[in-house]
NUPAGU-423219 format. One record per residue (C-alpha): z, y, x; residue number from 1. Coordinates in steps of 0.5 Angstrom, whole numbers. Layout:
! residues N
       Z       Y       X   num
       Z       Y       X   NUM
...
***
This chain:
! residues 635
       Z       Y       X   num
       0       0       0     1
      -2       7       3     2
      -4      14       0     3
     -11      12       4     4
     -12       9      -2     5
     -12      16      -7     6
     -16      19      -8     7
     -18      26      -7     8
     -15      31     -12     9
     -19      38     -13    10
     -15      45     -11    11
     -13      48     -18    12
     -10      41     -21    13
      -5      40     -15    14
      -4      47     -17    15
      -3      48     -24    16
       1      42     -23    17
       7      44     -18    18
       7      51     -23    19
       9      47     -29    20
      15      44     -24    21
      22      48     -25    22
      26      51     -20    23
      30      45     -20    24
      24      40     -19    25
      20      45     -14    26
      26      44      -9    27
      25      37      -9    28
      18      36      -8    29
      17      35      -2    30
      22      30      -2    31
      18      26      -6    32
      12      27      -3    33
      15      23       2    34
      17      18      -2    35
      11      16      -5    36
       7      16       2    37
       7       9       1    38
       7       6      -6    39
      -1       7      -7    40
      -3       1     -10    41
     -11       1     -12    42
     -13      -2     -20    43
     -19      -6     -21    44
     -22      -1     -25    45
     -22       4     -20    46
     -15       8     -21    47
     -10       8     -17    48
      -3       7     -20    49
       4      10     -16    50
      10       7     -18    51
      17      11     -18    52
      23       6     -20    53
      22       2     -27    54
      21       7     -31    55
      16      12     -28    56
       8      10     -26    57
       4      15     -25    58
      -4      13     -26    59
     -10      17     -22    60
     -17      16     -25    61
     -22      20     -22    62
     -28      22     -24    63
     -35      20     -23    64
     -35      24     -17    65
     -29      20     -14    66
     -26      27     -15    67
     -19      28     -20    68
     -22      34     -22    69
     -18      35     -29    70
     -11      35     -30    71
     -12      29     -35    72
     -14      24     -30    73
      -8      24     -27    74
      -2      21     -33    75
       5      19     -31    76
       9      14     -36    77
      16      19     -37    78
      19      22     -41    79
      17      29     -38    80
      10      28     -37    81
       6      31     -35    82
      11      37     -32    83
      15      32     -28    84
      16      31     -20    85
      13      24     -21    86
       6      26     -23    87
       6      32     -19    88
       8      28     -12    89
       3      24     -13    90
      -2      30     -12    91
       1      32      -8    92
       0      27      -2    93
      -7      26      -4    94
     -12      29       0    95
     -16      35      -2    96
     -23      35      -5    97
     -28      39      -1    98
     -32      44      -5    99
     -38      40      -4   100
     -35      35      -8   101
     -33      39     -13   102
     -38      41     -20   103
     -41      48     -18   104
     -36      54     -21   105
     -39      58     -26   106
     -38      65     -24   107
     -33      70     -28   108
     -36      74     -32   109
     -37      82     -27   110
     -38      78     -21   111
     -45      80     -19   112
     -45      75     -14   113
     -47      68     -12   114
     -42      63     -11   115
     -42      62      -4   116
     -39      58       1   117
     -37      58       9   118
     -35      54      13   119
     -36      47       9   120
     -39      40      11   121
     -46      40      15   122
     -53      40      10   123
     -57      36      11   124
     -64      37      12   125
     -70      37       7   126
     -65      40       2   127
     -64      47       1   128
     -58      49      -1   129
     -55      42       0   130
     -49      44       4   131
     -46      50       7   132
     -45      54      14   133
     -42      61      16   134
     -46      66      14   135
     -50      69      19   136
     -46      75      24   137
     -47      82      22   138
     -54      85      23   139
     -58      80      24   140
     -65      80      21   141
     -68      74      19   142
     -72      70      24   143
     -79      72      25   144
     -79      78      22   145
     -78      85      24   146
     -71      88      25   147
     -70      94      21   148
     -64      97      18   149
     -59      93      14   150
     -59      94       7   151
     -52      95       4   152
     -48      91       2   153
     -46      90      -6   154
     -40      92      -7   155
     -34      87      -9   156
     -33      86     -17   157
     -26      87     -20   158
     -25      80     -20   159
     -26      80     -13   160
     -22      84     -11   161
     -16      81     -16   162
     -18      75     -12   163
     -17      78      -5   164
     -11      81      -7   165
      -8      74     -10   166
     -11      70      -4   167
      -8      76       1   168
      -2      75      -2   169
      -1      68      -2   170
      -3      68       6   171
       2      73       8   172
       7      69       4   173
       4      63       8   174
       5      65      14   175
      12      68      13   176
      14      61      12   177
      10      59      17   178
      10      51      18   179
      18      49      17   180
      18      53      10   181
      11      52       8   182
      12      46       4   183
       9      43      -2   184
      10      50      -6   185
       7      54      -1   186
       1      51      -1   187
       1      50      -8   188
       0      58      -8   189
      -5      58      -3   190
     -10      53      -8   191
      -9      56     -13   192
     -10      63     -10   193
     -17      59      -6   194
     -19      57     -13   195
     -19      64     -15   196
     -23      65     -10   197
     -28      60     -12   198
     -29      63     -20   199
     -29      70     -17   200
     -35      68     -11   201
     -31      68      -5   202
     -32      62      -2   203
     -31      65       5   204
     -24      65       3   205
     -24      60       0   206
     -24      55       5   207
     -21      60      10   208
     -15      58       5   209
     -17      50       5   210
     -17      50      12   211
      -9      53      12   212
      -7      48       7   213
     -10      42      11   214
      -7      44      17   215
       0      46      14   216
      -1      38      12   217
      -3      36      18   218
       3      40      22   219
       8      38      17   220
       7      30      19   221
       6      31      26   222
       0      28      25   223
      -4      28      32   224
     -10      31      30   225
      -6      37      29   226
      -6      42      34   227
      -2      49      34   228
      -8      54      37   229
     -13      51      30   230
      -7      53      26   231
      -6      60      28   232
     -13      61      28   233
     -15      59      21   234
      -9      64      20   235
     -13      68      23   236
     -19      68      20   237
     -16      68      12   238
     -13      74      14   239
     -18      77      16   240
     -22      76      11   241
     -17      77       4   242
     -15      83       8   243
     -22      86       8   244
     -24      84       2   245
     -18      86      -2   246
     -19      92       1   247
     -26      93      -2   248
     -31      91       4   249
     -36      87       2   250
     -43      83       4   251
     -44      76       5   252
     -41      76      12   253
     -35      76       8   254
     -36      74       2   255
     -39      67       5   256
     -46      63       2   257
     -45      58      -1   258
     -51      54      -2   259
     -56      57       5   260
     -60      62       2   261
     -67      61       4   262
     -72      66       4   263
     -81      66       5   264
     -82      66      13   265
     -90      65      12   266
     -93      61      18   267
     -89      59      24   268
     -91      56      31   269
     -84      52      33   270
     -84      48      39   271
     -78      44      41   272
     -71      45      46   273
     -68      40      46   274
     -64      35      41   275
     -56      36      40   276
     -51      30      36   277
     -46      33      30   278
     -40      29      29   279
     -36      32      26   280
     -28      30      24   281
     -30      30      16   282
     -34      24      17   283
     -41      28      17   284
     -46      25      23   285
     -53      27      25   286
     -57      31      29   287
     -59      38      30   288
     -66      39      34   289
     -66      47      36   290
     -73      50      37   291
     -76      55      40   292
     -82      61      35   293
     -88      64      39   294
     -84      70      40   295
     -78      67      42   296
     -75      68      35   297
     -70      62      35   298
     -70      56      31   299
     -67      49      28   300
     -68      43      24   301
     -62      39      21   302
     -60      32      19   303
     -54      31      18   304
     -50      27      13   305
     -45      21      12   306
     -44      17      17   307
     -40      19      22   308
     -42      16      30   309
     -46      11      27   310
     -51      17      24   311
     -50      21      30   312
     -53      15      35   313
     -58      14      30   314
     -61      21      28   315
     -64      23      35   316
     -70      18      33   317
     -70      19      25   318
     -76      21      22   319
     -76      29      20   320
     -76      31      13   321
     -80      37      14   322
     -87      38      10   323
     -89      31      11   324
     -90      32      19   325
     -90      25      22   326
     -86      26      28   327
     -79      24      30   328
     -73      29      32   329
     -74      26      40   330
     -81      27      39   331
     -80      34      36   332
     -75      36      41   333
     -81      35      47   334
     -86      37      41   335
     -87      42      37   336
     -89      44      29   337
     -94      49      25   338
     -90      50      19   339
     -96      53      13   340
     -91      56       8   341
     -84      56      11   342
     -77      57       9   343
     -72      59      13   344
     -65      61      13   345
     -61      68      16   346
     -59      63      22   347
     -66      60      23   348
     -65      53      19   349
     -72      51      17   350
     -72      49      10   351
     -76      44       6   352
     -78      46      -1   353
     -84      43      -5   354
     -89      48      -1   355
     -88      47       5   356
     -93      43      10   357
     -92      42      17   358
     -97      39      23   359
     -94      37      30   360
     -96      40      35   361
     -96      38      43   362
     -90      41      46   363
     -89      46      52   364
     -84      45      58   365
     -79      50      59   366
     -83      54      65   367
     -87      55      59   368
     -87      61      55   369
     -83      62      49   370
     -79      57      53   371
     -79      60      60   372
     -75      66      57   373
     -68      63      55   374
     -68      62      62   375
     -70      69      66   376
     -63      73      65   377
     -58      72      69   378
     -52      68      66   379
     -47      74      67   380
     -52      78      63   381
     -55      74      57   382
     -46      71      55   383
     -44      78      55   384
     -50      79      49   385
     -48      72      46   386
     -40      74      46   387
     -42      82      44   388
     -40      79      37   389
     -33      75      35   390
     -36      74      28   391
     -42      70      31   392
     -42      64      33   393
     -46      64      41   394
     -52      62      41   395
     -55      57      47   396
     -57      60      54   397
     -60      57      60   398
     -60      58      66   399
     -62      54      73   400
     -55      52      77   401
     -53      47      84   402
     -48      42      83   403
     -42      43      86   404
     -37      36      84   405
     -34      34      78   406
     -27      36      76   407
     -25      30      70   408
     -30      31      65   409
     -32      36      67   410
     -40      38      72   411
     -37      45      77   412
     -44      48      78   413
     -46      56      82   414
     -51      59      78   415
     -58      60      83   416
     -61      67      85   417
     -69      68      83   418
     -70      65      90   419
     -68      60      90   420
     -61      61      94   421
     -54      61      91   422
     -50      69      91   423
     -44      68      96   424
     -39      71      91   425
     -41      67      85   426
     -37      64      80   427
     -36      56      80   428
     -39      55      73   429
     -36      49      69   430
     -42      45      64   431
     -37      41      59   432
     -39      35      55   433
     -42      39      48   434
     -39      32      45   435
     -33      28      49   436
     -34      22      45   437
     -34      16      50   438
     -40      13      45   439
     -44      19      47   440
     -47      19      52   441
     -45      27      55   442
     -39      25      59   443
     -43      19      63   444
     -49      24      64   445
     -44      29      67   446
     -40      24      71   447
     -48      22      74   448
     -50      29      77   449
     -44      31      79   450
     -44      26      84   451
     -51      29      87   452
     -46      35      91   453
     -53      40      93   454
     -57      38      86   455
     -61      43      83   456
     -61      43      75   457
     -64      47      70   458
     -59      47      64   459
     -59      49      56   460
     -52      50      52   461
     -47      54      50   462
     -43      58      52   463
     -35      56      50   464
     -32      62      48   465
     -26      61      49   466
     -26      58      57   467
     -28      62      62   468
     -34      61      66   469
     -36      54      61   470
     -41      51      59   471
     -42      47      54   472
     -49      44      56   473
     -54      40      52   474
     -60      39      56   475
     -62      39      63   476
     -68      38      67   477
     -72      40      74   478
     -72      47      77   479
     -78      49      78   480
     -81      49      86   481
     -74      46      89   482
     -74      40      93   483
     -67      37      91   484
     -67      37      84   485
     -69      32      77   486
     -74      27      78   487
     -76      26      70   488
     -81      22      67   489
     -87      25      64   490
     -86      23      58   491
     -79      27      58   492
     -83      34      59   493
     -78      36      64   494
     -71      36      61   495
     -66      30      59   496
     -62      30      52   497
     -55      30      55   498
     -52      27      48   499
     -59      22      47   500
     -62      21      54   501
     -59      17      60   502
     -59      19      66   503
     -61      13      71   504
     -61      12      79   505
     -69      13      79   506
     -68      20      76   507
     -65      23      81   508
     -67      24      88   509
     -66      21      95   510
     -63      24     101   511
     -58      29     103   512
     -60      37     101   513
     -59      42     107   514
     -54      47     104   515
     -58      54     104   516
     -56      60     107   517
     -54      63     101   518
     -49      56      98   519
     -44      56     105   520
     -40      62     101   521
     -32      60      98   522
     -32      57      92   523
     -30      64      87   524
     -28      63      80   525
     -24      59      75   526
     -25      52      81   527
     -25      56      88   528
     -21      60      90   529
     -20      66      86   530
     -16      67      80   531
     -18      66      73   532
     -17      71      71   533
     -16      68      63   534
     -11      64      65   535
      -8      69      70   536
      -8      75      65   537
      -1      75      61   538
      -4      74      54   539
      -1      67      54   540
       6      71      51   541
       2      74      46   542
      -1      68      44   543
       5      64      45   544
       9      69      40   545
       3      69      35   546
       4      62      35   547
      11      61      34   548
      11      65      28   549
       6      61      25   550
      11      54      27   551
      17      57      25   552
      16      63      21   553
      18      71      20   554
      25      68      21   555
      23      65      29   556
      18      71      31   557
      25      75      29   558
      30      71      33   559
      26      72      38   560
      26      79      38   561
      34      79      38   562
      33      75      45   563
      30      78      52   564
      23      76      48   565
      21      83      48   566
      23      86      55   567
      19      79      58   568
      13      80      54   569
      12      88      55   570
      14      89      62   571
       7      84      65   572
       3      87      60   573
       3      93      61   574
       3      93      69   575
      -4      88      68   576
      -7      94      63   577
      -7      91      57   578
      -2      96      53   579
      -5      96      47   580
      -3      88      47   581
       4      90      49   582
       5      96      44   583
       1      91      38   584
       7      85      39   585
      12      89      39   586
      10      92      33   587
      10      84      30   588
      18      84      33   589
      20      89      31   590
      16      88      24   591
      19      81      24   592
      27      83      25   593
      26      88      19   594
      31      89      15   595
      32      92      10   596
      37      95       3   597
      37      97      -3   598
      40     104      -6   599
      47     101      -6   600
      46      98       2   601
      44      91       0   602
      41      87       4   603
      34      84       1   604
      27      81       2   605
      23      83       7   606
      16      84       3   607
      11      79       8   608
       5      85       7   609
       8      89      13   610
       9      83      17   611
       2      80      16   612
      -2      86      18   613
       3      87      24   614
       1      80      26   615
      -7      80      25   616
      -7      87      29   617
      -4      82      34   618
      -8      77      33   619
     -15      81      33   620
     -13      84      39   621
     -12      78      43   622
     -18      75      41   623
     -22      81      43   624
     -19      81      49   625
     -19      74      51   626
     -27      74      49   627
     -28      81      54   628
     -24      76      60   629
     -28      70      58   630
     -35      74      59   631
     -33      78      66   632
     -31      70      68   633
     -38      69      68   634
     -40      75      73   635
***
């Protein structure tokens, strides 16, 4: 017997059900949650049924979805039925339904806008509107079309904001809880403050708030899937955007899209970078091949879907499903297609509507334009423009490096000048597996090069932006005119799939290379002998602070600041020049420590508004400053 086997509840059902508790039975919740954590016995019918004594069972009945999506799926045998602990625990302690599992919500009656959705399970290709993704950052243009002038966003409706204003609520009474207080209860106010926002087409919000409860759940059982720093930022991200959409901010950054909007993008001429594997911790598995438009607009096509590795290994020769081109994704990712009729989404996803026609077309190397281009900037140059915007994800990069060792799992690599030679001063470079999975074959990829010290390699990735100086690499091939580098086959057209291709013996060259004048400098960097300057800088007290007000609360934050907290957090600060971190965190203390009285000097509740807002200031702050640090690594 496990609560494996219940099934998923939907957000408002949970809710619904722990406001009809009394204030007696509220405080007993999350006991009985607990209690019921093994008594899950599946019926033959498809329901499940939870036993409590003798004279309790409570029977969940999901629909044909597999989704107990209405408040009469779920029954229990008392007498307090259905307002007792019984029914409510056993919906406590099933898992969560994600929105694309859920019947799509109607809109309330002033929303102007669509419902939408960020932050959800990968869409699988072929589909428009099949899944969701985040929105595409702030100004960008749809690819291949010119850039102009944004139009302005739409303002939010009344009910909008009546849902930011509730879901901002419920998230700064979350985070003043924190992890020890932010029980059943809690949680229950964030859902149904999430479903809200789902009525209301604020689907951004909504998941920012799934993600806290499910991460409040996986915090509270100690489960080792759950880590603190995931926790805190998706504290930050629900307060960042319940925060700016009550206060009346509008546009589809905020607001989320639920199902990918996908506009007419004429006739395109894509070619093919490379392939990469999803596998995501929700089951989804699939590939995602990354092309390459004649003007060096960027692209992909997608394939992702249920099946966790297994899919994962098997997309990378799986047919695509776009315009009835006869071509695989490895054949698309060192080809190329000629789409009549195309679709395609703000952040380039390409889609397959009933009109669409595609042809393949014969591929080009890297060296080739538009391809060569990903790899004309210096990597210090092209990161500061990927990381310029934190609502954005960064986009792929390339640039030719030398290898220098492994470290772990890690490739150390120096970045090659345009002649060929490696700069005395430049940073050690770290290409991490984009996919650890030990089924994949990133890590295997990795540990081969870096046994070939002095190899010169081509890479493609994507900048980590939370690590200074790492690469997260996807593909690798020859440098052009070096003579110890990559020796790939033809039909490779220059570059390996870290996450598809192996790697063999025959592919790399032979002999010992001799260091050039320019590689015999110390290592400098993240590696070698100088400091990172991520790891050095004092911002760790900062994140350490946030980090315990997301474990403990409002109350941890304030003892903190009754000890030497303060004292040892400003001090470093403010003599490695980051001021406006050290007067932003002691904002926080002094916010959390506040205690305030009434007209006749009693003391009384402490409103979490204040304290939310003095948190996310923090939290912003060091996320810009960490980002800043992160990009001067690379140079």
């Amino acid at each position: 017997m496990s609560t494996d086997l219940l099934p998923p509840v939907a957000p408002e059902v949970l809710a619904e059900a722990v406001e009809t508790l009394t204030a007696r039975l509220r405080k007993k919740l999350d006991a009985a949650i607990e209690a019921c954590a093994s008594g899950a016995v599946a019926g033959p019918d498809g329901s499940v049924t939870v036993r409590f004594g003798e004279d309790a069972v409570v029977t969940l009945r999901p629909g044909p979805s597999g989704v107990v999506t209405a408040a009469d799926e779920a029954v229990c045998g008392c007498l307090l039925a259905p307002r007792c602990l019984h029914r409510a625990a056993v919906l406590g302690a099933a898992p969560l339904a994600d929105p694309e599992q859920l019947a799509p919500a109607e809109p309330a009656a002033d929303t102007a806008t669509d419902p939408a959705h960020e932050g959800a399970a990968p869409e699988s290709s072929g589909v428009v509107g099949a899944g969701s993704q985040a929105p595409a950052p702030r100004g960008a243009t749809t690819p291949g079309t010119s850039a102009g002038a944004p139009p302005a966003p739409e303002p939010l409706t009344a009910t909008q904001l009546r849902a930011s204003a509730a879901l901002w609520e419920a998230a700064a009474a979350a985070l003043a809880a924190g992890v020890a207080a932010g029980g059943a209860v809690v949680q229950a106010e964030l859902l149904r403050a999430a479903h809200s926002a789902r009525l209301a087409g604020l689907p951004r919000g909504e998941a920012a708030a799934l993600r806290v409860v499910r991460g409040l759940r996986a915090a509270r059982e100690r489960s080792a899937a759950q880590r603190l720093v995931a926790l805190t930022e998706a504290f930050r991200e629900l307060l960042h955007v319940a925060g700016l959409t009550a206060s009346g901010a509008g546009g589809p950054a905020l607001t989320g899209t639920g199902r990918r909007a996908y506009e007419a993008g004429g006739s395109l001429r894509v070619h093919g970078l490379c392939r990469e594997p999803v596998l995501s911790a929700t089951g989804y598995g699939g590939v995602v091949t990354h092309l390459v438009g004649a003007d060096g607009s960027r692209y992909s096509v997608s394939d992702v879907r249920p099946g966790g590795l297994a899919r994962a290994r098997g997309a990378g020769s799986a047919s695509v499903a776009l315009g009835g081109a006869a071509l695989d994704h490895a054949g698309l990712a060192r080809g190329g297609l000629r789409v009549v009729g195309a679709t395609v989404s703000a952040d380039g996803r390409l889609g397959a509507g009933r009109g669409v026609q595609a042809t393949p077309l014969r591929g080009i190397a890297w060296t080739d334009e538009p391809a060569a281009a990903l790899f004309a900037r210096p990597a210090a140059e092209a990161v500061a423009g990927l990381l310029a915007d934190p609502e954005g994800e960064p986009g792929l990069l390339g640039c030719d490096v030398r290898v220098v060792g492994g470290a772990g799992e890690h490739l150390l690599v120096r970045e090659l000048s345009s002649d060929g030679t490696v700069r005395a001063d430049a940073p050690v470079l770290r290409l991490r597996p984009a996919h650890p999975h030990p089924e994949l074959p990133h890590t295997a990829n990795l540990r081969r090069l870096a046994g070939c010290p002095g190899l010169a390699i081509r890479v493609l990735g994507r900048p980590d932006p939370d690590r200074a100086a790492t690469l997260g690499a996807l593909a690798v091939g020859p440098v052009p005119g070096a003579p110890y580098t990559l020796r790939l086959p033809e039909e490779w057209l220059g570059r390996a799939d870290l996450g598809y291709d192996r790697l063999q013996g025959s592919h790399l060259p032979e002999g010992t290379p001799e260091p050039a004048e320019g590689d015999r400098g110390p290592l400098a960097g993240p590696a070698g002998g100088d400091a990172d300057p991520l790891a050095e800088s004092p911002l760790w007290r900062v994140r350490r602070l946030l980090e315990t007000g997301v474990a403990g609360g409002r109350r941890a934050v304030a003892e903190a600041a009754r000890g030497p907290e303060p004292l040892g957090l400003r001090g470093p600060l403010r003599r490695s020049g980051f001021g406006a971190a050290a007067d932003l965190a002691t904002a926080l203390a002094v916010e959390a420590d506040r205690r305030p009285r009434d007209a006749f000097g009693r003391l009384t509740n402490a409103s979490a508004d204040r304290y939310a807002w003095a948190w996310l200031a923090s939290a912003t702050h060091l996320g810009a400053a960490e980002r800043s640090l992160v990009a001067a690594s690379w140079s």
